[in-house]
C-alpha positions in Angstrom: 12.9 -17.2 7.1 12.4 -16.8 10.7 9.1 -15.5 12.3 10.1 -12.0 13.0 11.5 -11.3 9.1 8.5 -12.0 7.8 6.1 -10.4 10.3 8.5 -7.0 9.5 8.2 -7.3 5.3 4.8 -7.7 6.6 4.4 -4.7 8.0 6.8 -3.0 5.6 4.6 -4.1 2.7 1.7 -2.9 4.9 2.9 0.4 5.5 4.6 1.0 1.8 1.2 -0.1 0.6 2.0 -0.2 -3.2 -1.6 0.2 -4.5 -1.8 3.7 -3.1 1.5 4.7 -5.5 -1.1 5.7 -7.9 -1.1 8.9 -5.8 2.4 9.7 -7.1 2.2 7.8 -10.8 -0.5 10.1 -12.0 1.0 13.8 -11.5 4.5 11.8 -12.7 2.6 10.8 -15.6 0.7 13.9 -16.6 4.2 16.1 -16.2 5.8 13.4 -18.6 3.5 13.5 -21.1 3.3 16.6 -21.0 7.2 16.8 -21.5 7.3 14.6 -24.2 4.2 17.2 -25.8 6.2 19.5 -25.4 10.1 18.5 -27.2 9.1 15.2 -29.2 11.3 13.5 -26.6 11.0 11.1 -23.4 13.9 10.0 -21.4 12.4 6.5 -19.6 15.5 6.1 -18.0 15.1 9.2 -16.4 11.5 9.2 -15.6 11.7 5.4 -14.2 14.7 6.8 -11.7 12.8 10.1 -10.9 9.3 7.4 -10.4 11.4 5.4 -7.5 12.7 8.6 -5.6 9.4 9.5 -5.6 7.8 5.9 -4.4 10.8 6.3 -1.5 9.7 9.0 -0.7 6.3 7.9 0.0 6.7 5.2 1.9 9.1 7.5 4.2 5.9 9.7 4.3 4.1 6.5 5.8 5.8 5.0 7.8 6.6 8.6 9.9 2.4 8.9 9.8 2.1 5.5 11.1 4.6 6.2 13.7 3.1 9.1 15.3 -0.5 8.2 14.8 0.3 5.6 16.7 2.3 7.4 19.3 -0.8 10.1 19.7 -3.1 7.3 20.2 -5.4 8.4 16.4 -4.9 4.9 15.3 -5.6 3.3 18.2 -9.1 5.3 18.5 -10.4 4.3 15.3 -13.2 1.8 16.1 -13.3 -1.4 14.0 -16.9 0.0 12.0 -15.5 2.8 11.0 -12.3 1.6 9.2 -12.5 1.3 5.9 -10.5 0.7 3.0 -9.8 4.0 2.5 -9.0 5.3 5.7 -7.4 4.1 9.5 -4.0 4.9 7.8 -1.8 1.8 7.5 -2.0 0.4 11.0 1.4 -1.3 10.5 2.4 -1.1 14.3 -1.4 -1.2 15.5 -1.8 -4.4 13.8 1.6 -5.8 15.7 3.4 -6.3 12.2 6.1 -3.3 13.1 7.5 -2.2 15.7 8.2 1.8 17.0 11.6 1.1 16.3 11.2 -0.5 12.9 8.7 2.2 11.8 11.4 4.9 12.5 13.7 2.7 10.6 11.8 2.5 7.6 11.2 6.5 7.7 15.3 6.6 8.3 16.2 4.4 4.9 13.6 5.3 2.8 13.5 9.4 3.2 17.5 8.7 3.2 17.2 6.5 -0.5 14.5 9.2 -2.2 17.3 11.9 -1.3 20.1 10.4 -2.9 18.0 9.3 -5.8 17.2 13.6 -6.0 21.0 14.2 -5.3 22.0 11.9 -8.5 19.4 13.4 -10.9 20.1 17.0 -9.7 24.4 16.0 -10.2 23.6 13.9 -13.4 20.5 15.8 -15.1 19.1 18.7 -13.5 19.9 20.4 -11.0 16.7 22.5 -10.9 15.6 19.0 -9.5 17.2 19.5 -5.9 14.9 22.6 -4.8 11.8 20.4 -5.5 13.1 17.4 -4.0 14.2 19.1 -0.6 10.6 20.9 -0.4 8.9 17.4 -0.7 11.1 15.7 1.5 10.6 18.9 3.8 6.9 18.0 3.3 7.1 14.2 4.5 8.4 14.4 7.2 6.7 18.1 8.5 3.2 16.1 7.7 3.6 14.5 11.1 6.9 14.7 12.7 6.9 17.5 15.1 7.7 20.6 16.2 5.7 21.2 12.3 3.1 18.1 12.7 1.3 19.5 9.6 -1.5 16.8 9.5 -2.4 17.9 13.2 -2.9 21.6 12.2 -5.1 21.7 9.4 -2.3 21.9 6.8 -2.2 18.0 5.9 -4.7 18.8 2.7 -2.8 21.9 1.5 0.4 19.9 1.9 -0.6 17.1 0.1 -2.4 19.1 -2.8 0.7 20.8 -2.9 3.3 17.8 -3.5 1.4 15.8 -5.6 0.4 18.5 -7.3 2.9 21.7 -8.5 6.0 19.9 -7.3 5.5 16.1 -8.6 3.9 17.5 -12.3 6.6 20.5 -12.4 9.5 17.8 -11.3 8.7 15.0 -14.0 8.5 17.7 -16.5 11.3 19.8 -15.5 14.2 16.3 -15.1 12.6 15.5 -19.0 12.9 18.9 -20.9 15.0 21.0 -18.5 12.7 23.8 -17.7 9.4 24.7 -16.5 6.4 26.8 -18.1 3.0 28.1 -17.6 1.3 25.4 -18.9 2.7 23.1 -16.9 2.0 24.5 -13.7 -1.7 25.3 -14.7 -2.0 21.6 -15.4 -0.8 20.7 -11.9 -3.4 22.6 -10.6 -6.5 20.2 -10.8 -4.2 16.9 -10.1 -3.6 19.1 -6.6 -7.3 19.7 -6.5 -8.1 16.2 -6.8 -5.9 14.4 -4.5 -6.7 17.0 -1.9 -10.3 15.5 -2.2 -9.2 12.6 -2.2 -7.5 13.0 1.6 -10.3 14.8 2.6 -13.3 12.7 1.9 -10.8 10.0 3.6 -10.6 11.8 6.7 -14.8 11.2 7.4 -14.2 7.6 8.5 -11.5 9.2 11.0 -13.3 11.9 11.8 -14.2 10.8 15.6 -10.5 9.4 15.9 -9.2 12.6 14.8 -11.0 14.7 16.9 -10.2 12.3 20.5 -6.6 12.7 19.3 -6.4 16.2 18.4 -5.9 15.8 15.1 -7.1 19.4 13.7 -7.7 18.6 10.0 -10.5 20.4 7.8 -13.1 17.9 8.3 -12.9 17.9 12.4 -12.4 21.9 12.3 -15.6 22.0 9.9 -17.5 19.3 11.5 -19.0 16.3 8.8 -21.8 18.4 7.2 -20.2 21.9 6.8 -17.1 19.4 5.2 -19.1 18.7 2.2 -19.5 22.3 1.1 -15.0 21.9 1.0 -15.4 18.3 -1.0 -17.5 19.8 -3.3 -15.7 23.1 -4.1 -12.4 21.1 -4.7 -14.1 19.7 -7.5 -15.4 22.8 -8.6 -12.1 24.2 -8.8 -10.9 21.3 -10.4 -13.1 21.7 -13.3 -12.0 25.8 -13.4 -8.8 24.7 -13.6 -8.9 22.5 -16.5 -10.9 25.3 -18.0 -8.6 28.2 -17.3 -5.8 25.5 -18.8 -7.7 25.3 -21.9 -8.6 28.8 -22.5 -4.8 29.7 -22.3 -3.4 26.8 -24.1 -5.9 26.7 -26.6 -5.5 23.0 -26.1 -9.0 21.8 -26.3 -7.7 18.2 -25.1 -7.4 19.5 -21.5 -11.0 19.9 -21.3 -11.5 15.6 -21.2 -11.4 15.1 -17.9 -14.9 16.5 -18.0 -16.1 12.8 -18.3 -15.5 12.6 -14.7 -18.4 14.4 -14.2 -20.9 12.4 -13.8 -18.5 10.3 -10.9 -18.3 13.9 -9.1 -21.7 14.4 -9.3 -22.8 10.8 -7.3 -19.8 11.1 -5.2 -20.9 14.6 -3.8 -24.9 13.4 -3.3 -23.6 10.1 -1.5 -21.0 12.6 0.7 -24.3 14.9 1.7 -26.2 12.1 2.5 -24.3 9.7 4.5 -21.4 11.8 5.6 -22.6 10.2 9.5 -23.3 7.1 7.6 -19.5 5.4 7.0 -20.6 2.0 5.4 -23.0 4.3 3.0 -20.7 6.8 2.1 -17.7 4.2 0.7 -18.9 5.0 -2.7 -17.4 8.8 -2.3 -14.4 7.3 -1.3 -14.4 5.4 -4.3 -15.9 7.4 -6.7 -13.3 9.9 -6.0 -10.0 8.0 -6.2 -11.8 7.3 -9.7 -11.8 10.6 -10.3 -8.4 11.1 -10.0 -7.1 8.3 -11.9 -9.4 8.9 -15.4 -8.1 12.6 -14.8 -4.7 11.6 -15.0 -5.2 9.5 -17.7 -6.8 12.1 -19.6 -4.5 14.7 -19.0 -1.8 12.3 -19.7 -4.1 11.7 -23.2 -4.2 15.4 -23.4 -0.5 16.2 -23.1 0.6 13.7 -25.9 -1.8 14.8 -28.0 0.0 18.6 -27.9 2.6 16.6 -29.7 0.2 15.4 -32.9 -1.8 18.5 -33.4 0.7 20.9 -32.8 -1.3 23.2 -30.1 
């Protein structure tokens, strides 16, 4: 292959950054199980098609971020101690492995791929599907792209809590069985809770970046310290929300993801500590994606078991 094509499926690999598709597996997951909790029935075909309209999707998401953090300067204002694993954002075109050009490209194809994957589930399986897909493909590209530049306004964590919340758990469920219910979109609460957190405990590593480029999230509006009081009641309504699932379900299963609780707990003491400390303060970072995953694997736990018990 010549130089450039691999420098590019460097980059695209970069900016696709598969590791982070957790983000969109686990609310797929949980509305799936829950699905299958629900009728006795799961449709893989179905779910694997609806899994890489959502992955598309994604990596339109960004690749658009990357291109206009870039273009405001965010990325470029990140200094090399504070970047961490978990923040900086992909730094595809910083890093010289895309091009402006290439980064709009990728946004182009991919956004363009998820919406014909949603236009052949919606012609083919559900239509219900369409409404959801055009609100989170409305959400991609509104994050950055302007006149909307969501991320810039302090919406970027409703946003996000939003999509990979109500509209990822509600669309797996909804393309499996059909139609939607209560339960389903109590149990997409805490998953939108959580991966809220998860962005927002991201954004302290940014925080000086952000501010120099005008990027009005809910950590540089707050400032670091007042930030943490926000980290930890995202948690706290996590844990409301699995409890308010429970009480109305009478499904005692949704209460599992309490064994997070001791994760929350040292991520939230690490947060108040060293919220000015970056190196210090990884372990929030981490103990919160953590968080997110056992929770979707318990709630995914806790949906199939509806099945077997009969709640």
């Amino acid at each position: 292959m010549e130089p450039d094509v691999r420098r590019f499926w460097r980059g695209f690999w970069q900016v696709a950054d598969p590791k982070i598709w957790i983000a969109s597996t686990v609310p797929m997951g949980v509305g799936g199980a829950m699905a299958y909790g629900a009728t006795g029935t799961f449709h893989w075909y179905w779910f694997f098609v609806s899994l890489i309209g959502v992955y598309f999707i994604e990596i339109g998401k960004n690749a658009v971020n990357d291109f206009v953090d870039f273009n405001t300067g965010v990325d470029l204002m990140v200094a090399p101690e504070k970047r961490t694993p978990f923040s900086g954002g992909k730094r595809a075109i910083v890093d010289g492995n895309l091009t402006l050009r290439e980064a709009a490209v990728i946004t182009a194809i991919t956004l363009t791929a998820g919406s014909l994957v949603g236009v052949y589930i919606g012609f083919l399986r559900e239509p219900g599907i369409l409404w959801i897909g055009c609100t989170g493909l409305f959400f991609a590209a509104a994050y950055s792209l302007p006149p909307f530049k969501l991320a810039y306004r302090g919406m970027g964590e409703a946003v996000v809590g939003v999509t990979f919340g109500p509209l990822i758990v509600s669309g797996a469920f909804l393309v499996q069985t059909h139609y939607l219910s209560m339960e389903v979109i109590l149990a997409s609460l805490p998953i939108g809770f959580l991966i809220a957190n998860v962005l927002f405990i991201n954004q302290y590593p940014d925080f000086e970046a952000d501010s120099q480029g005008n990027k009005r999230n809910w950590v540089v509006r707050l400032g670091k310290t007042r930030g943490i009081i926000v980290y930890a009641a995202l948690f706290t309504a996590t844990y409301i929300s699995l409890v308010v699932l429970s009480a109305v379900t009478g499904n005692p299963f949704w209460l599992l993801p309490f064994i997070t609780l001791p994760l929350v707990i040292r991520a939230v003491k690490i947060a108040s500590r060293y919220c000015d400390d970056i190196p210090n303060c990884i372990p929030a970072n981490a103990n919160t994606i953590k968080t997110y995953q056992i929770t979707g694997a318990a709630m995914v736990l806790a949906g199939i078991m509806t099945r077997f018990f009969h709640i």
